[in-house]
Z-matrix of the N, CA and C atoms (Angstrom, degrees):
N
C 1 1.453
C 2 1.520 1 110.43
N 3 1.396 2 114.53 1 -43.14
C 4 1.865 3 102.33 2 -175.54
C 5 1.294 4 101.59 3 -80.33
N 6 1.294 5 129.52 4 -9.30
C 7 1.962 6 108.00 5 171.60
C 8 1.392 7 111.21 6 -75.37
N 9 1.831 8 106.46 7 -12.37
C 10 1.487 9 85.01 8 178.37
C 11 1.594 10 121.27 9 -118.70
N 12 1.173 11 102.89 10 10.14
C 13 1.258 12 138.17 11 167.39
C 14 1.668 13 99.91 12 -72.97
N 15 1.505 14 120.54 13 -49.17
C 16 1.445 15 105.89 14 177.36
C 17 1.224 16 98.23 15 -121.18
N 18 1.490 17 143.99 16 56.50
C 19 1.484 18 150.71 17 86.90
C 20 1.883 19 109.98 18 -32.35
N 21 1.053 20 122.31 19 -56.76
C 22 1.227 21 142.71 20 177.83
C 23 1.038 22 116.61 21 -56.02
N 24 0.949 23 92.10 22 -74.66
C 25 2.113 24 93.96 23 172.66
C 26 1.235 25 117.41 24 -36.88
N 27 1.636 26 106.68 25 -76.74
C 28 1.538 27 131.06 26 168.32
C 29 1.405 28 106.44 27 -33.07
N 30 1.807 29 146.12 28 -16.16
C 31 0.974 30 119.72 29 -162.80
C 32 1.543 31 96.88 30 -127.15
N 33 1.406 32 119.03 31 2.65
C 34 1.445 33 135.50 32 162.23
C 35 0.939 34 107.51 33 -55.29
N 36 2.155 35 112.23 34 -75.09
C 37 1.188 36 128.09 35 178.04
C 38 1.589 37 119.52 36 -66.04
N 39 1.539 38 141.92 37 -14.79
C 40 1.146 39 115.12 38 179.16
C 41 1.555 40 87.39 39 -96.50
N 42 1.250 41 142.82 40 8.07
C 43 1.702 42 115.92 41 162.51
C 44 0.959 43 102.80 42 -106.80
N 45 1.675 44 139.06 43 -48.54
C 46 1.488 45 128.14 44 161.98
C 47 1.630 46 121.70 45 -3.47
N 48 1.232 47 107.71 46 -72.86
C 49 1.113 48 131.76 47 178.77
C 50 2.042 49 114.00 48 -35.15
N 51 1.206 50 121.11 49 -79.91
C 52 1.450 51 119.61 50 166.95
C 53 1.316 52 109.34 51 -52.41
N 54 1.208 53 121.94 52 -43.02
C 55 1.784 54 118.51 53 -177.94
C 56 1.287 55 106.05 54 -32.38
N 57 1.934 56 91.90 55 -61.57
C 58 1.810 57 99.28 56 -139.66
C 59 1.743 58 72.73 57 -65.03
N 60 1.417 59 121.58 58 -60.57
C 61 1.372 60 100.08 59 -147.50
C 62 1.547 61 125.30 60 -92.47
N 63 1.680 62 104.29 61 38.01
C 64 1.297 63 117.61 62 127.89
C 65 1.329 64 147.79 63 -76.88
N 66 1.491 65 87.32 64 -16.09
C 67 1.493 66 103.87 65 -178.83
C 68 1.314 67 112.58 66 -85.78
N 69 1.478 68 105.67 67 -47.65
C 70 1.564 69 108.13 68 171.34
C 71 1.464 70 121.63 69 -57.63
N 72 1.031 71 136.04 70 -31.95
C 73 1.181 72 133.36 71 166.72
C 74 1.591 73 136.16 72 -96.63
N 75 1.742 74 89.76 73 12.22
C 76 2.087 75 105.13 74 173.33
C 77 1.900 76 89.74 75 58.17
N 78 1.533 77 128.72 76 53.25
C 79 1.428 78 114.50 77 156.54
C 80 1.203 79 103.59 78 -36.63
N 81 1.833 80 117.07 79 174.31
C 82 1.629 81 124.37 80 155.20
C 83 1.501 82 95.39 81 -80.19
N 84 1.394 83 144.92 82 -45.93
C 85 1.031 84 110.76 83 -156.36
C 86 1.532 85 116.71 84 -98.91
N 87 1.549 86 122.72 85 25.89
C 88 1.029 87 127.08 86 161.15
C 89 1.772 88 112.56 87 -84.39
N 90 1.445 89 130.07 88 -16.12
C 91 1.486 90 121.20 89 176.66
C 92 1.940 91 96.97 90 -54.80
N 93 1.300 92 107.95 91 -46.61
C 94 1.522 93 114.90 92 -146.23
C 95 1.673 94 103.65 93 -66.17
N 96 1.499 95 112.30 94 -25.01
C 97 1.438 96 94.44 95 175.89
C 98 1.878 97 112.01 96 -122.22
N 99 1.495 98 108.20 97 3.39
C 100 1.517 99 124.12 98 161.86
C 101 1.634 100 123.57 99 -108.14
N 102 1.369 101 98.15 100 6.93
C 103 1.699 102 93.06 101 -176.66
C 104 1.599 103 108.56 102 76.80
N 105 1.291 104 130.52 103 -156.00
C 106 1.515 105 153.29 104 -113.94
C 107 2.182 106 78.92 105 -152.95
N 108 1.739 107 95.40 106 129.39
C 109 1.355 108 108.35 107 -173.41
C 110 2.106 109 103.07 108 -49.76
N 111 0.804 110 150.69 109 143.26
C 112 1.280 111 150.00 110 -175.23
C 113 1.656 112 126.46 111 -165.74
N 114 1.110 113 121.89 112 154.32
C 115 1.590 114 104.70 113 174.56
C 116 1.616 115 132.69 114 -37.59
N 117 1.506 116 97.60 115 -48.59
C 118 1.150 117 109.34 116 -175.98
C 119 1.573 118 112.58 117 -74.64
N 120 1.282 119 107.29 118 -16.26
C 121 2.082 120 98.55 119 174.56
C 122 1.571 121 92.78 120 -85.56
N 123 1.517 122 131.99 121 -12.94
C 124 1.325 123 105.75 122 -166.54
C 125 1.877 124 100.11 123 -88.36
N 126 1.095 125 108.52 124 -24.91
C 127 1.626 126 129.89 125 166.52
C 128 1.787 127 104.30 126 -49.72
N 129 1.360 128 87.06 127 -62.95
C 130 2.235 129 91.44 128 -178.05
C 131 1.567 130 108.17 129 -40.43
N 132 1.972 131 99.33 130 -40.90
C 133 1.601 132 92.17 131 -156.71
C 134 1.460 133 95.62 132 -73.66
N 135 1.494 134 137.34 133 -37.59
C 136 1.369 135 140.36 134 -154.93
C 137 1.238 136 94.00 135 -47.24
N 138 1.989 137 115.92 136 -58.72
C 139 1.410 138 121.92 137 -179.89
C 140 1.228 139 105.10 138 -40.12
N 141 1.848 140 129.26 139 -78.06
C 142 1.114 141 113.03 140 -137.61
C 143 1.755 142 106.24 141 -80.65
N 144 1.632 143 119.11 142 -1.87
C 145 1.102 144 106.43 143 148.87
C 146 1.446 145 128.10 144 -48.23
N 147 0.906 146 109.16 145 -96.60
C 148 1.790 147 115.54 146 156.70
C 149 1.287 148 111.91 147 19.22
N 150 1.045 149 120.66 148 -70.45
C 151 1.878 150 152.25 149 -158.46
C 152 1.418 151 87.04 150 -68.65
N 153 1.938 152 121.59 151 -72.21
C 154 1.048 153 121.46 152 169.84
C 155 2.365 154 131.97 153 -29.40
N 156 1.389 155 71.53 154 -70.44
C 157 1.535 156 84.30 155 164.39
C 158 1.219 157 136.56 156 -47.31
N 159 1.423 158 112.60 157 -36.58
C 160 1.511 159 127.38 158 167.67
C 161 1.630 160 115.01 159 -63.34
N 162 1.450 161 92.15 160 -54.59
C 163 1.682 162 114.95 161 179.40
C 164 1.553 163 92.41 162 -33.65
N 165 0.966 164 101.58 163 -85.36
C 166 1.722 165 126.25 164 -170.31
C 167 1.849 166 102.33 165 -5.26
N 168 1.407 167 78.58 166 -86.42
C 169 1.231 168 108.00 167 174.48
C 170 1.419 169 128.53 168 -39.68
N 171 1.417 170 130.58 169 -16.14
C 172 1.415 171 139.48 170 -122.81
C 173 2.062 172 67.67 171 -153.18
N 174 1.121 173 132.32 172 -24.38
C 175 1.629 174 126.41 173 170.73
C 176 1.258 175 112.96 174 -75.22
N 177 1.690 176 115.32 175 -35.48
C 178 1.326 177 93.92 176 171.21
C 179 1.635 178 133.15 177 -102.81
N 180 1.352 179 102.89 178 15.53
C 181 1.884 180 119.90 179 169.63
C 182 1.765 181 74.53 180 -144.24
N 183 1.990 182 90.69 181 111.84
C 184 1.467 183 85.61 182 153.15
C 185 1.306 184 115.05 183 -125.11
N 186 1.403 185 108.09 184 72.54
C 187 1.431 186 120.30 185 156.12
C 188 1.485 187 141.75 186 -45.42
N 189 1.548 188 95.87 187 93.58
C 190 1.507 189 94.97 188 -155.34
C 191 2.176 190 108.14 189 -49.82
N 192 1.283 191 125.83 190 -18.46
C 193 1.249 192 141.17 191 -156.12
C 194 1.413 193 83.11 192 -77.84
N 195 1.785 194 132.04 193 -72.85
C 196 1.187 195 133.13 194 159.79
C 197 1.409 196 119.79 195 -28.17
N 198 1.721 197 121.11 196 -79.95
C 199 1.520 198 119.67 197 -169.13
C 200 1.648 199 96.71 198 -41.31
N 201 1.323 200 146.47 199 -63.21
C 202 1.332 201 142.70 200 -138.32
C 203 1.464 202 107.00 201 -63.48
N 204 0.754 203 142.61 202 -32.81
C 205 1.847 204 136.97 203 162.69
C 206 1.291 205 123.68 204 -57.24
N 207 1.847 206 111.49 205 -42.00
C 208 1.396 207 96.55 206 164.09
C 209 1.130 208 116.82 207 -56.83
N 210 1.495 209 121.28 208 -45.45
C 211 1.825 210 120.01 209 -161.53
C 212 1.289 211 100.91 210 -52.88
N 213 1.417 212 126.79 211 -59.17
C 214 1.140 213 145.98 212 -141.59
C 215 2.136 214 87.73 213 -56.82
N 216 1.447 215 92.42 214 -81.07
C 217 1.380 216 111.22 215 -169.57
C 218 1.821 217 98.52 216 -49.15
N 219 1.182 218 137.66 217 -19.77
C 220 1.248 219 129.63 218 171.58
C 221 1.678 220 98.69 219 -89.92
N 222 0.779 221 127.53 220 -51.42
C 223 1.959 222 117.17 221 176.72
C 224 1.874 223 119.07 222 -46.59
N 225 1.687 224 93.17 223 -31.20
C 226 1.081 225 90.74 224 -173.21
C 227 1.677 226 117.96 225 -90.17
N 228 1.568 227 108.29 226 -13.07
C 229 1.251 228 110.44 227 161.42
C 230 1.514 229 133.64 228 -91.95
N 231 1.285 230 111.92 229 -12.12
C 232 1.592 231 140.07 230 -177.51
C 233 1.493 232 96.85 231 -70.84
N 234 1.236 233 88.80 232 -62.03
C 235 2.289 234 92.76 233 -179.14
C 236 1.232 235 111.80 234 -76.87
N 237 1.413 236 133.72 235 -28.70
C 238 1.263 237 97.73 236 166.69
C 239 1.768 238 114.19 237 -85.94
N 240 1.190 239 119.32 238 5.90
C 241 1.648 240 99.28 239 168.12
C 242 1.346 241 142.44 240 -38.74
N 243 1.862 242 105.37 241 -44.03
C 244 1.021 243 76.66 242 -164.12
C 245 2.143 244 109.63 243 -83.72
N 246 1.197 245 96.10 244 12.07
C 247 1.468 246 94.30 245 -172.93
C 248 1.872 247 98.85 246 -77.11
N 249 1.510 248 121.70 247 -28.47
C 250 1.387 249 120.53 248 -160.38
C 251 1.687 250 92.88 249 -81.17
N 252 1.405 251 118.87 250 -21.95
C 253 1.828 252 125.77 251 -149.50
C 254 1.620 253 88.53 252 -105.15
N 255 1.585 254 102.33 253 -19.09
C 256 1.867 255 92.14 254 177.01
C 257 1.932 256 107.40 255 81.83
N 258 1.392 257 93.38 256 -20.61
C 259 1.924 258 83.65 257 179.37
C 260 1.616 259 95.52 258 -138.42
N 261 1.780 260 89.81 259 158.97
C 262 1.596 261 111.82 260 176.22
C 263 1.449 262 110.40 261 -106.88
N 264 1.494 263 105.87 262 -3.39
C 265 1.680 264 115.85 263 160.74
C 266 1.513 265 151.35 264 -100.34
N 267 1.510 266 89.63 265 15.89
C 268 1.670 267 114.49 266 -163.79
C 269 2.162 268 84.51 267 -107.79
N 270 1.596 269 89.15 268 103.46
C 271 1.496 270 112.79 269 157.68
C 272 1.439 271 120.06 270 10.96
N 273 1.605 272 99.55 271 -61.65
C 274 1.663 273 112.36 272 -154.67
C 275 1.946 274 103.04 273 -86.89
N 276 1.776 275 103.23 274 -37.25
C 277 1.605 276 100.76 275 165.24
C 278 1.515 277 115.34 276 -58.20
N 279 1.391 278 105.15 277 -49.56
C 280 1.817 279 103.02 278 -179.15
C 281 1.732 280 115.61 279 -51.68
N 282 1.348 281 103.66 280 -47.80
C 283 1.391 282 111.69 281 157.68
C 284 1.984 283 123.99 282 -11.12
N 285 1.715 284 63.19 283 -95.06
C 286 1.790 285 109.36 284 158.39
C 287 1.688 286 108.93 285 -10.99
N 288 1.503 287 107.57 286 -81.70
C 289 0.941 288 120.86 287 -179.94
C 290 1.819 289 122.24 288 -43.70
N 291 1.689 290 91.01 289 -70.83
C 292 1.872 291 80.10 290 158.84
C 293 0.806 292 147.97 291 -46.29
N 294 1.509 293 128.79 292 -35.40
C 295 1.652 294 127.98 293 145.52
C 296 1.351 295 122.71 294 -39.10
N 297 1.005 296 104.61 295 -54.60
C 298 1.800 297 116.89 296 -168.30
C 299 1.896 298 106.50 297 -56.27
N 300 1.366 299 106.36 298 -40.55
C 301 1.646 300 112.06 299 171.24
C 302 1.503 301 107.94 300 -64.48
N 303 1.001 302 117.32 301 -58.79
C 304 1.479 303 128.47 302 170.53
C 305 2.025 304 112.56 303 -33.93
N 306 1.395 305 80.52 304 -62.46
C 307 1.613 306 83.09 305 -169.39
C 308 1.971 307 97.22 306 -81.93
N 309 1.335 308 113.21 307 7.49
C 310 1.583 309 96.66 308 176.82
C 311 1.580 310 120.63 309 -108.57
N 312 1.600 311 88.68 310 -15.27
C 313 1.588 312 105.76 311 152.61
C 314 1.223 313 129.05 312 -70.37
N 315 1.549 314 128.50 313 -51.58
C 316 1.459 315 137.25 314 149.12
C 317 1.878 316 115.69 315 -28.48
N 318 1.724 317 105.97 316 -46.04
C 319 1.661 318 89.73 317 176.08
C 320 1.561 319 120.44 318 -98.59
N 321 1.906 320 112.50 319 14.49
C 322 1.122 321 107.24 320 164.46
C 323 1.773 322 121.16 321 -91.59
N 324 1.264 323 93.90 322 -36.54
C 325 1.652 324 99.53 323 141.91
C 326 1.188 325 125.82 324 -33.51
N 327 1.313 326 126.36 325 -96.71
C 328 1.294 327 141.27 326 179.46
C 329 1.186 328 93.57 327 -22.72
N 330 1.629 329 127.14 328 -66.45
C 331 1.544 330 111.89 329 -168.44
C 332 1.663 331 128.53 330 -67.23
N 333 0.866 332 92.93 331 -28.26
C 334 1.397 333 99.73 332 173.58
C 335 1.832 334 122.44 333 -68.63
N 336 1.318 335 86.94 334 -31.35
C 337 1.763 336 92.60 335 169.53
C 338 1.401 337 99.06 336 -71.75
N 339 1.508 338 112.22 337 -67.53
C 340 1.713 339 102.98 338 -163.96
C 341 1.637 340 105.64 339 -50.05
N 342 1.628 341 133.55 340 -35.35
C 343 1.000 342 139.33 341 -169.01
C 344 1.552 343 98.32 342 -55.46
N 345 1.433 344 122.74 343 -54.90
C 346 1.441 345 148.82 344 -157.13
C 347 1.784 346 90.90 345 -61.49
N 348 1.534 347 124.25 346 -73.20
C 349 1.044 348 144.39 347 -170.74
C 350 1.704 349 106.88 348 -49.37
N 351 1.268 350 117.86 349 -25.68
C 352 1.676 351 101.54 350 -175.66
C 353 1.519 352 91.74 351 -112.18
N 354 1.519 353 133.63 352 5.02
C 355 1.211 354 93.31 353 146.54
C 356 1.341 355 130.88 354 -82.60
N 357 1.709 356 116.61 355 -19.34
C 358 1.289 357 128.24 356 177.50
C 359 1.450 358 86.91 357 -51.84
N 360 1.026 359 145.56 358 -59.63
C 361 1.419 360 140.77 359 -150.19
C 362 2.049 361 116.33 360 -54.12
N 363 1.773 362 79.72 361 -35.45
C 364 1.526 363 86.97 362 -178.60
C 365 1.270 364 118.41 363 -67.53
């Protein structure tokens, strides 16, 4: 469970990382899979700050009880992208998508251990 618990993490923060600070600085090749600089990308980055920040943080207690809400709430927005973005060919959904397997494997794990662990308890 913690290799994939920090598979997860680790794959927040090493894309987090160029995103946000593509975003912050309007890269060229951030228009092609975020569109044209706008309110709403400066809104995306707040999120994937956030996401970032948590990550971080969430590496050095990796409490699977903690990590499992981010995944969750990131799986559940990752998969539905590409239905909100209208395409399954825009960069950042394909992205999207690979994370979201990643991090949905990590919380079937996770559950299954904690599941595993309280019956030992019984």
């Amino acid at each position: 469970m913690k290799k994939m618990v920090l598979a997860s993490l680790l794959a927040n923060v090493l894309v987090l990382i160029p995103v946000c600070s593509g975003l912050l600085i309007d890269a060229a090749w951030i228009a092609d899979g975020y569109g044209a600089a706008t309110a709403a990308r400066g809104i995306l980055l707040s999120i994937y700050g956030a996401i970032l920040i948590v990550s971080l943080g969430l590496l050095f207690r990796q409490d699977p009880v903690l990590v499992a809400p981010l995944l969750l709430v990131q799986v559940i927005y990752k998969f539905t992208t590409p239905f909100t973005v209208g395409s399954f060919t825009n960069p950042v959904v394909l992205s999207n998508l690979v994370i979201a397997t990643l991090h949905l494997v990590t919380l079937v794990v996770i559950y299954r251990q904690l599941a595993q662990n309280r019956l030992h308890r019984m």
